[in-house]
DRENKE-634055 format. One line per field, with one value per residue: residue number from 1; x, z, y of N, C-alpha, C, CB in turn; residue in three letters. Coordinates in nm, 2 decimals. Glycine has a CB too. Layout:
% DRENKE-634055
i = (NUM:...)
nu = (X:...)
nw = (Z:...)
nv = (Y:...)
cau = (X:...)
caw = (Z:...)
cav = (Y:...)
cu = (X:...)
cw = (Z:...)
cv = (Y:...)
cbu = (X:...)
cbw = (Z:...)
cbv = (Y:...)
aa = (ALA:...)
% end
This chain:
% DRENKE-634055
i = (1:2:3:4:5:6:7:8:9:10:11:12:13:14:15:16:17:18:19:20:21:22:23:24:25:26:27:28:29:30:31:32:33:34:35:36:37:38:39:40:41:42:43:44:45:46:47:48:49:50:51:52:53:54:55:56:57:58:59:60:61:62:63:64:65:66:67:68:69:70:71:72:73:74:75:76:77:78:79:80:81:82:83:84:85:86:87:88:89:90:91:92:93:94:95:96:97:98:99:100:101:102:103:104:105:106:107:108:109:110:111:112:113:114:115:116:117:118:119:120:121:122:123:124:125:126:127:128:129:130:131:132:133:134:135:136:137:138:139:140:141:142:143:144:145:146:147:148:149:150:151:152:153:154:155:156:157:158:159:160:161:162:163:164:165:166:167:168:169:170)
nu = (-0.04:0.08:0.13:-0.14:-0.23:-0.06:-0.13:-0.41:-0.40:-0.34:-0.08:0.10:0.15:0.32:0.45:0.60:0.73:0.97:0.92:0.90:0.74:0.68:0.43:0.44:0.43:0.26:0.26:0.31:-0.07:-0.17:-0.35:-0.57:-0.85:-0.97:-0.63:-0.51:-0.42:-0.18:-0.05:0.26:0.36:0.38:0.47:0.30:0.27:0.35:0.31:0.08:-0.07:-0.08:-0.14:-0.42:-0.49:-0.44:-0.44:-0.57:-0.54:-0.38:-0.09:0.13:0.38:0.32:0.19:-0.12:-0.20:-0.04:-0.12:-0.39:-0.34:-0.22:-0.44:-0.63:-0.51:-0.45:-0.78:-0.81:-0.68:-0.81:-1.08:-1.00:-0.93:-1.20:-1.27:-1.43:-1.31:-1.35:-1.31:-1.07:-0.89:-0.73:-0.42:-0.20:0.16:0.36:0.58:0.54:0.58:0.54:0.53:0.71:0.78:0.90:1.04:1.07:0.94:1.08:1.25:1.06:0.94:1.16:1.19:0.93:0.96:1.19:1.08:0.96:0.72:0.55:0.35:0.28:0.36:0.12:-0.08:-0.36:-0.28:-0.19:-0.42:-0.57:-0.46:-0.45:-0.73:-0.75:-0.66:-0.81:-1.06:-0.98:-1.01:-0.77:-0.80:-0.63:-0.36:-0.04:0.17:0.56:0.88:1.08:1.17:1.18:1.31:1.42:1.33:1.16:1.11:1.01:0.82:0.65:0.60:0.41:0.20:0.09:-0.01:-0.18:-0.33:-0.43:-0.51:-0.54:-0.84:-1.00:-1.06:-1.17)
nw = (-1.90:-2.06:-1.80:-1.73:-1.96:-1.98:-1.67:-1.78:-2.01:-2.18:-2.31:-2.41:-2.65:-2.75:-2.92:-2.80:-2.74:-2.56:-2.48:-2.59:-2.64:-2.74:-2.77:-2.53:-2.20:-1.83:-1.64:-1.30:-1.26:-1.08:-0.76:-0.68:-0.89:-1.06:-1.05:-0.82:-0.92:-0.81:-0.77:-0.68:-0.56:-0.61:-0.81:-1.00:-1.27:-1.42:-1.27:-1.10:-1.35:-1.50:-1.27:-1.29:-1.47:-1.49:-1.21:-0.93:-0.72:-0.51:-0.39:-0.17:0.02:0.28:0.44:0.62:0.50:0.24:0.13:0.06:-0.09:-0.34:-0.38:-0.51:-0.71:-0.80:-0.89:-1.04:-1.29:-1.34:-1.38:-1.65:-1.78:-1.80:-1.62:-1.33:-0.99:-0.77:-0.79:-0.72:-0.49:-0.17:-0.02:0.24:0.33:0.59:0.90:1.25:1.52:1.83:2.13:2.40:2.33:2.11:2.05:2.16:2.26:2.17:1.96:1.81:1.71:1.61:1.40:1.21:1.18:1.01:0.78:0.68:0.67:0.94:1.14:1.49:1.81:2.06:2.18:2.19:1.99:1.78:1.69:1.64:1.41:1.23:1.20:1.02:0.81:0.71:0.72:0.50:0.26:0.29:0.28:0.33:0.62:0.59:0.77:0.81:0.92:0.99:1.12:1.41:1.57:1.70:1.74:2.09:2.10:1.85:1.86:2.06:1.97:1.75:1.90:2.03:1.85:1.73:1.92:2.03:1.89:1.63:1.65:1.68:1.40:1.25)
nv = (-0.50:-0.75:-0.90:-0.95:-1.08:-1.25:-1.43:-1.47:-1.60:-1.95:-1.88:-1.63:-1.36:-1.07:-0.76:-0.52:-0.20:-0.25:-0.49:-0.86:-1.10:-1.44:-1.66:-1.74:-1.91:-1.92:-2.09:-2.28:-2.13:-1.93:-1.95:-1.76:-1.66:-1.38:-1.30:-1.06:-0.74:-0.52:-0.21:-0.04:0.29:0.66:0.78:1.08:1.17:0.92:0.66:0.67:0.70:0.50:0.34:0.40:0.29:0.05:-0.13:-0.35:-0.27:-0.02:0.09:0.28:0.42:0.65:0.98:1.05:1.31:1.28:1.03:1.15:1.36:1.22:1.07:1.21:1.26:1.02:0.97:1.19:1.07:0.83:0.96:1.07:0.83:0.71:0.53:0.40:0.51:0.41:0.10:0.04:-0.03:0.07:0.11:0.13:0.17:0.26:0.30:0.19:0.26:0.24:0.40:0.38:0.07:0.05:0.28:0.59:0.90:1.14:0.99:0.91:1.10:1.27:1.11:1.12:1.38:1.40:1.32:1.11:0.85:0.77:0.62:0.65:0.68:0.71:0.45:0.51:0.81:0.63:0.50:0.72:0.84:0.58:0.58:0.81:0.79:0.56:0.71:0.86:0.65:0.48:0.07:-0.06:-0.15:-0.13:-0.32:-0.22:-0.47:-0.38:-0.16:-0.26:-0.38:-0.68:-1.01:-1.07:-0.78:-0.70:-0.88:-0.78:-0.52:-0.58:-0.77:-0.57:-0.42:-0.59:-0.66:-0.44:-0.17:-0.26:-0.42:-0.21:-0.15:-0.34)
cau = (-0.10:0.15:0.06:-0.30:-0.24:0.00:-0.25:-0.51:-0.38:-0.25:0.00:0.11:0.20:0.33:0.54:0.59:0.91:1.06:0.90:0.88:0.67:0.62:0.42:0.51:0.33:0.30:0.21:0.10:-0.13:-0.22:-0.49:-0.72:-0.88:-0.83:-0.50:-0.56:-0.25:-0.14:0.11:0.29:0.40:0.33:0.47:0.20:0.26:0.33:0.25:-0.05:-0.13:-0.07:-0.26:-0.59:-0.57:-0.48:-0.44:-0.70:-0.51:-0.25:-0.03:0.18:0.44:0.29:0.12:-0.26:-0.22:0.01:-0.19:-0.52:-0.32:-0.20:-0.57:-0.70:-0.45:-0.51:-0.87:-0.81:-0.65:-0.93:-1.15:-0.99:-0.97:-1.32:-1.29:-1.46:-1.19:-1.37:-1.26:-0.93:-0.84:-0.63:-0.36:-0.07:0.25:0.42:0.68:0.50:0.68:0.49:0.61:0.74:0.80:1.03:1.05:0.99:0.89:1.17:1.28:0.90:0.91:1.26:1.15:0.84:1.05:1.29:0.97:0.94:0.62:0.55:0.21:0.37:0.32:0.07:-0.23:-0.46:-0.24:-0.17:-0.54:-0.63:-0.38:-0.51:-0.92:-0.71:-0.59:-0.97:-1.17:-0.97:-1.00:-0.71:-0.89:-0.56:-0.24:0.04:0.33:0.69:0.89:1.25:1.25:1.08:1.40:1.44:1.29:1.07:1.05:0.94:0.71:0.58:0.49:0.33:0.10:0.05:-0.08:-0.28:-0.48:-0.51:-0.52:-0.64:-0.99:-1.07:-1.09:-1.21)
caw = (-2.01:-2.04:-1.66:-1.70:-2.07:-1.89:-1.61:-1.80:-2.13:-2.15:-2.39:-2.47:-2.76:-2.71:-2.93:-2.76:-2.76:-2.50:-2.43:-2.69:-2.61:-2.82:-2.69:-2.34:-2.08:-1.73:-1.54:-1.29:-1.25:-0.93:-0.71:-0.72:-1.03:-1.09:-0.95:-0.82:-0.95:-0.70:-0.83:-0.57:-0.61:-0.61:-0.89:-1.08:-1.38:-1.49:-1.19:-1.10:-1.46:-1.49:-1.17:-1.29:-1.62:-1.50:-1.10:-0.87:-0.61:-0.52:-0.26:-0.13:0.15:0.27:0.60:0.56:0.40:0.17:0.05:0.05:-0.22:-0.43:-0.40:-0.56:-0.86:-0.90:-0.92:-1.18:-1.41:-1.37:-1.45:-1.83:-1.86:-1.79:-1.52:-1.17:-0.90:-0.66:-0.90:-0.70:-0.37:-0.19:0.07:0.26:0.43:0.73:1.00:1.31:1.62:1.93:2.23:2.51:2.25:1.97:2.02:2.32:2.25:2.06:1.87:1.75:1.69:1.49:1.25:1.17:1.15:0.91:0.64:0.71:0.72:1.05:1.24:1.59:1.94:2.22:2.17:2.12:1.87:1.66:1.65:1.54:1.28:1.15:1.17:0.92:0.64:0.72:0.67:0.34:0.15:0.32:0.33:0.43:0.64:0.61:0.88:0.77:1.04:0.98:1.25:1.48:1.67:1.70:1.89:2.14:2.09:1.76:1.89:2.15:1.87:1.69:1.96:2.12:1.75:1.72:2.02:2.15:1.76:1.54:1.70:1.65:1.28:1.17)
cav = (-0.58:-0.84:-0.96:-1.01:-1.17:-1.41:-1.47:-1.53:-1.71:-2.03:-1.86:-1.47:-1.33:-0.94:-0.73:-0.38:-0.12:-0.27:-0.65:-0.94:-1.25:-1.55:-1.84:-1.81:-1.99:-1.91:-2.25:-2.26:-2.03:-1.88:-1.96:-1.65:-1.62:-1.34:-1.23:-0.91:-0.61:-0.40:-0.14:0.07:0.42:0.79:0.87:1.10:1.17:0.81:0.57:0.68:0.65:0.36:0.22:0.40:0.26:-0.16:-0.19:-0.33:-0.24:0.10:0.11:0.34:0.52:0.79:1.00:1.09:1.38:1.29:0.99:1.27:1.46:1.14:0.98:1.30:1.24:0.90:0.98:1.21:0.98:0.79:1.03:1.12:0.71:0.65:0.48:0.44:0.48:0.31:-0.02:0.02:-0.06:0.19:0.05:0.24:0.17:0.33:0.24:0.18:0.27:0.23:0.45:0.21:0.00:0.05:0.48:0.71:0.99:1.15:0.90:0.91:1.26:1.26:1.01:1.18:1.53:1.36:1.31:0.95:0.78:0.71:0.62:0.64:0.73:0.64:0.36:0.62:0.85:0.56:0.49:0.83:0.84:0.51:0.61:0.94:0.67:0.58:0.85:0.90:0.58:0.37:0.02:-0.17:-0.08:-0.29:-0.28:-0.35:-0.47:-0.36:-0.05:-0.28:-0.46:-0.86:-1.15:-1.05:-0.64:-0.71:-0.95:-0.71:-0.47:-0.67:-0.80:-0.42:-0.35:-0.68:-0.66:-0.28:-0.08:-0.32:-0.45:-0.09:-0.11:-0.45)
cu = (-0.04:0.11:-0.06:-0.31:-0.15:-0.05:-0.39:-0.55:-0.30:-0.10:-0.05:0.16:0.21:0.44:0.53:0.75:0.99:1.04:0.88:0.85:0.64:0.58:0.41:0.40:0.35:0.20:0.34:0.10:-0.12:-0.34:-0.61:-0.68:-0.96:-0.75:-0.51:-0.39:-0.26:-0.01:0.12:0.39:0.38:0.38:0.36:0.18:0.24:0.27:0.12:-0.15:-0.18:-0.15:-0.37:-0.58:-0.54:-0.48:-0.60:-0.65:-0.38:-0.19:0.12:0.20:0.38:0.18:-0.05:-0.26:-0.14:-0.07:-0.32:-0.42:-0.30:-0.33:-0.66:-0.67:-0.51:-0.67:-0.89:-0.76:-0.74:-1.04:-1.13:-0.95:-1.14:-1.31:-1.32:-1.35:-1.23:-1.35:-1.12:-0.90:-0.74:-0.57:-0.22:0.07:0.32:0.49:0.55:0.57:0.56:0.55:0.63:0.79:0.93:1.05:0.98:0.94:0.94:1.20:1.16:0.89:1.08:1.21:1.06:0.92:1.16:1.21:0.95:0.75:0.59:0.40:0.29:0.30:0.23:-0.06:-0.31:-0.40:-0.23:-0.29:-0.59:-0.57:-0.39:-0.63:-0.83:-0.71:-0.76:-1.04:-1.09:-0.96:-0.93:-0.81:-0.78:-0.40:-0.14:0.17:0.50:0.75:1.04:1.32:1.22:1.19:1.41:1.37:1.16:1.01:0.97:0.76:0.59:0.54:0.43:0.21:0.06:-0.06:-0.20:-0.39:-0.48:-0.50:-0.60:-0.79:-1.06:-1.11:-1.11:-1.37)
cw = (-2.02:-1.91:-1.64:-1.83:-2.01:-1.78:-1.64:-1.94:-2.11:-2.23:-2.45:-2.57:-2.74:-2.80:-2.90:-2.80:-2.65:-2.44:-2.56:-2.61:-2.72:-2.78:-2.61:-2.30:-1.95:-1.67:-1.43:-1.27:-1.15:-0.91:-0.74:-0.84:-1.03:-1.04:-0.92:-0.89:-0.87:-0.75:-0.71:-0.63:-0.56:-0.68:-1.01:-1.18:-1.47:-1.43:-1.18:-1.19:-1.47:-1.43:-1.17:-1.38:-1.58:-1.34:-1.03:-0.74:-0.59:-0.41:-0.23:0.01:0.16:0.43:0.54:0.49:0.26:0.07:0.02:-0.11:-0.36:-0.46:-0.54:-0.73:-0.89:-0.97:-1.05:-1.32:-1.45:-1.46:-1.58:-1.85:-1.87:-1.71:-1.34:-1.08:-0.76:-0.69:-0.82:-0.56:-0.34:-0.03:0.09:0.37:0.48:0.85:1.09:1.45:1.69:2.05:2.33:2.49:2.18:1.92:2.12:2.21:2.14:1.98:1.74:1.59:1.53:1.39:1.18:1.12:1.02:0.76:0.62:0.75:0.78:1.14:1.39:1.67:2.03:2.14:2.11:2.02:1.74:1.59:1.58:1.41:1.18:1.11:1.06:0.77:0.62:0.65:0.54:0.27:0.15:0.34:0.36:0.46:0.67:0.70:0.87:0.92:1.08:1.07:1.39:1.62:1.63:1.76:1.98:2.15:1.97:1.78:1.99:2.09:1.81:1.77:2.05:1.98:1.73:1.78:2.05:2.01:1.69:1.52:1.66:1.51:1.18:1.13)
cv = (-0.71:-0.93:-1.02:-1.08:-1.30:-1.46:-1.54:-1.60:-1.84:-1.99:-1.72:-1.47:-1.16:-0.89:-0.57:-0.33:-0.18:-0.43:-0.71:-1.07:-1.33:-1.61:-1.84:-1.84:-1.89:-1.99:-2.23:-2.18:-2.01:-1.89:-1.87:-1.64:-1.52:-1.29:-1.09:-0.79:-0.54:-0.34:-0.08:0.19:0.55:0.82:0.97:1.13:1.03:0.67:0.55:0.67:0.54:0.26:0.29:0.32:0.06:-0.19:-0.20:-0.24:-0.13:0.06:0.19:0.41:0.64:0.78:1.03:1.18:1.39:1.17:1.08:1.32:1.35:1.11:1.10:1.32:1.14:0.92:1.07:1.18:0.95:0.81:1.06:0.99:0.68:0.54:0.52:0.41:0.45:0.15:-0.01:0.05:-0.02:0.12:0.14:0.17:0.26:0.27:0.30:0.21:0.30:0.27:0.34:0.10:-0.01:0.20:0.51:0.81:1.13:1.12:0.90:1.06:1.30:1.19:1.08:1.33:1.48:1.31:1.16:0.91:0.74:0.70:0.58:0.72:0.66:0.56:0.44:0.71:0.76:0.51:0.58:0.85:0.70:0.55:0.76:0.86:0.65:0.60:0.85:0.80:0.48:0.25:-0.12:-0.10:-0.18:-0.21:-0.32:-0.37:-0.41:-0.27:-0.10:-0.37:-0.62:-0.87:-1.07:-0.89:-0.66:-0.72:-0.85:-0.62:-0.52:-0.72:-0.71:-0.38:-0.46:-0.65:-0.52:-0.20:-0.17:-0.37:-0.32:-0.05:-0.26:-0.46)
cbu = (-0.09:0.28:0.03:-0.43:-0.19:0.15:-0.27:-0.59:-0.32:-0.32:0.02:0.19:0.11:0.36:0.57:0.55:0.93:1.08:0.77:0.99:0.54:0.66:0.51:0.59:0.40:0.32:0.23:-0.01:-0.23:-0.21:-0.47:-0.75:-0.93:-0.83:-0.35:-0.60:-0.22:-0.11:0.11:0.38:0.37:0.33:0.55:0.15:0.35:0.45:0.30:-0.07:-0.07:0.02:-0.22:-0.68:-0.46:-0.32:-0.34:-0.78:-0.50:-0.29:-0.04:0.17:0.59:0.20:0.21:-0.34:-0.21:0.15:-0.21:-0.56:-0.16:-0.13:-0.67:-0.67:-0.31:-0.51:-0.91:-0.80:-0.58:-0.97:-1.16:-0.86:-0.89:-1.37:-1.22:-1.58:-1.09:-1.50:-1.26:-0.83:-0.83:-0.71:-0.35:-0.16:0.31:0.33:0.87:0.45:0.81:0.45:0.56:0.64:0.71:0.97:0.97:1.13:0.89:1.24:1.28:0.78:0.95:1.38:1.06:0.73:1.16:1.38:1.03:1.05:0.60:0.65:0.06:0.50:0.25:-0.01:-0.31:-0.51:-0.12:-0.08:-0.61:-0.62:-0.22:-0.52:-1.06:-0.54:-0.45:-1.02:-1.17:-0.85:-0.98:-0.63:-1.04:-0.54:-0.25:0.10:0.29:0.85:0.84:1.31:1.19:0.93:1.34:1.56:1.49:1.10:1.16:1.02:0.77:0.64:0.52:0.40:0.12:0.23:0.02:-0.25:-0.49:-0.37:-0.38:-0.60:-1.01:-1.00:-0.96:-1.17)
cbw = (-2.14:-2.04:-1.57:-1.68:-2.22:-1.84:-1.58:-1.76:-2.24:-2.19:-2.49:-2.40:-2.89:-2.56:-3.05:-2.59:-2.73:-2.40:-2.33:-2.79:-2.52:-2.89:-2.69:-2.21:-2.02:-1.70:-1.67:-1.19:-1.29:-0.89:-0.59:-0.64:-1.11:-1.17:-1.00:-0.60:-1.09:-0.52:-0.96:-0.43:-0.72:-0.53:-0.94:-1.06:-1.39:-1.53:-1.09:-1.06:-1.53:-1.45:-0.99:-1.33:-1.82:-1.59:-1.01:-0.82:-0.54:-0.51:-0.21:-0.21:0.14:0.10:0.72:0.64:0.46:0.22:0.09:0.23:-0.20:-0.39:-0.20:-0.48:-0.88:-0.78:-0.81:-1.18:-1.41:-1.30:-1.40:-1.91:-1.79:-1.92:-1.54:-1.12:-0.89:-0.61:-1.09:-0.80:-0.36:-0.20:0.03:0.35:0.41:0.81:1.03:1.28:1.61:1.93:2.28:2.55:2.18:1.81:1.87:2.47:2.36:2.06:1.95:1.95:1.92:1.51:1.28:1.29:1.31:0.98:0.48:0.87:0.71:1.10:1.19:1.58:1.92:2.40:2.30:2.23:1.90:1.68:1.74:1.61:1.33:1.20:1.40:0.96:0.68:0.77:0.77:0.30:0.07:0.42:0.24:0.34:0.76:0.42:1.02:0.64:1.09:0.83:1.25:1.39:1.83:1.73:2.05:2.23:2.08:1.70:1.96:2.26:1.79:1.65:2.00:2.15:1.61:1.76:2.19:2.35:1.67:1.52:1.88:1.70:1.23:1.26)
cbv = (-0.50:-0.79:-0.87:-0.88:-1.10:-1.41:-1.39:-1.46:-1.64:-2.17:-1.98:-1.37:-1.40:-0.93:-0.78:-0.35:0.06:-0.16:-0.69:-0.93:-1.24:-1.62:-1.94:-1.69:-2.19:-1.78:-2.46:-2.33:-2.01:-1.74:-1.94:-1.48:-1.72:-1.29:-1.24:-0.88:-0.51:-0.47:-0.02:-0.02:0.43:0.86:0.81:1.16:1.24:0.79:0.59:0.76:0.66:0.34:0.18:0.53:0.36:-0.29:-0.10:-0.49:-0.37:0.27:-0.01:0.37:0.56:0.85:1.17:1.12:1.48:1.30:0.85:1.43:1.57:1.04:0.96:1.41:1.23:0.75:1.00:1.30:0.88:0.78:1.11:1.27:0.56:0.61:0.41:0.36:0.59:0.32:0.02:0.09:-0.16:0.40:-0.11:0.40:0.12:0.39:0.30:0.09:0.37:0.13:0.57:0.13:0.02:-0.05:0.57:0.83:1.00:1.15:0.77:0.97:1.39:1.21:0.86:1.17:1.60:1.24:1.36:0.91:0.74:0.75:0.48:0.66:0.84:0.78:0.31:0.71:0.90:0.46:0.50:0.96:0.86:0.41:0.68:1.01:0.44:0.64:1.03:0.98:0.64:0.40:0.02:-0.34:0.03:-0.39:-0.36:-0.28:-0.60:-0.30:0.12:-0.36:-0.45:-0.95:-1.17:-1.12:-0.51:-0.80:-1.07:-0.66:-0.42:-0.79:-0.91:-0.27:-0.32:-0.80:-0.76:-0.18:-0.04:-0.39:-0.48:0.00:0.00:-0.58)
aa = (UNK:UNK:UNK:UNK:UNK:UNK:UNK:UNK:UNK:UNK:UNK:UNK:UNK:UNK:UNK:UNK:UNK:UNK:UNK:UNK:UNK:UNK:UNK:UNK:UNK:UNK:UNK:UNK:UNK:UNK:UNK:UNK:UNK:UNK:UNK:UNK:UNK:UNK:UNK:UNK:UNK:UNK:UNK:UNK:UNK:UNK:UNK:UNK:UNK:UNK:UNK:UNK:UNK:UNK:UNK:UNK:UNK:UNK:UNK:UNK:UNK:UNK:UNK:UNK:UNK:UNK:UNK:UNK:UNK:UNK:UNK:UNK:UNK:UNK:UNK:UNK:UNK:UNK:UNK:UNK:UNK:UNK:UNK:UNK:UNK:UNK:UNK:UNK:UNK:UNK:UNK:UNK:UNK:UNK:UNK:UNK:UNK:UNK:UNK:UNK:UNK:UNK:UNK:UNK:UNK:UNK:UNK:UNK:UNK:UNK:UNK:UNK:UNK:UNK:UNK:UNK:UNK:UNK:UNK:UNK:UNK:UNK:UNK:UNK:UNK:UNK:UNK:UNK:UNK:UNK:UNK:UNK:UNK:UNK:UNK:UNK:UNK:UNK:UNK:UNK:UNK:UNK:UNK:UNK:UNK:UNK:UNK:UNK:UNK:UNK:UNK:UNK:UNK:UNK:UNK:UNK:UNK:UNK:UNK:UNK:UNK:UNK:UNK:UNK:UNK:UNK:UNK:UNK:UNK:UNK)
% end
């Protein structure tokens, strides 16, 4: 609430239990009008609350089935606010490890066995495990890059995922 009154007033005024605003500005504004909110989470009880009742946009760690069980919550927030939860844009992150790459085969497989988030494995596995996020409502996957090496491995993920995964879902 505070976010979207300082977005879209020239001046807030807020007294809650734990914020106090007088007056404030927030100059400058941001380009897009209006700024989209993206909360990130899975917490359900309060998070997911939360981003039925003000996010455009969710996002959260997680494998396909684990965002499938969140999506089903968020949706039922929604549902006892009165709101449509297609009003919110559903986006996921996951380490990327690309066999050859930045994880054989093992490496792959531990990560994933250790409850980690991971879309990994061969061209085609990491395809299918995208077209999964997909089919359930993912409509952006963002890649961090922190397991991904330096300098030019990095780079070589990055441009394994550009051209031979991504064409497949634009």
């Amino acid at each position: 609430m505070i976010i979207k009154s300082l977005l879209a007033n020239d001046r807030t005024d807020f007294d809650g239990e734990f914020y106090q605003l007088k007056d404030a500005p927030l100059d400058p504004k941001p380009v897009q009008d209006p700024l989209p909110l993206m909360i990130g989470g899975g917490g359900e009880k309060v998070t997911l609350r939360i981003t039925a009742q003000h996010a455009d946009e969710w996002n959260v760690w997680g494998t396909p089935g684990v965002l499938r069980d969140k999506m089903a919550i968020l949706d039922q927030h929604c549902e006892k606010l009165g709101r449509d939860p297609k009003e919110i844009e559903r986006s996921a992150v996951a380490m990327l490890m690309i066999e050859g790459l930045n994880g054989d085969a093992d490496a792959i497989a531990k990560a994933k066995g250790e409850g980690r988030p991971v879309v990994g494995g061969t061209i085609d596995e990491i395809k299918a495990t995208i077209a999964e996020y997909q089919a359930d409502g993912v409509e952006e996957f963002i890649v961090p890059d922190f397991n991904m090496g330096g300098g030019d491995k990095r780079q070589a993920v990055y441009d394994a995922f550009i051209n031979e995964v991504a064409p497949s879902f634009r």
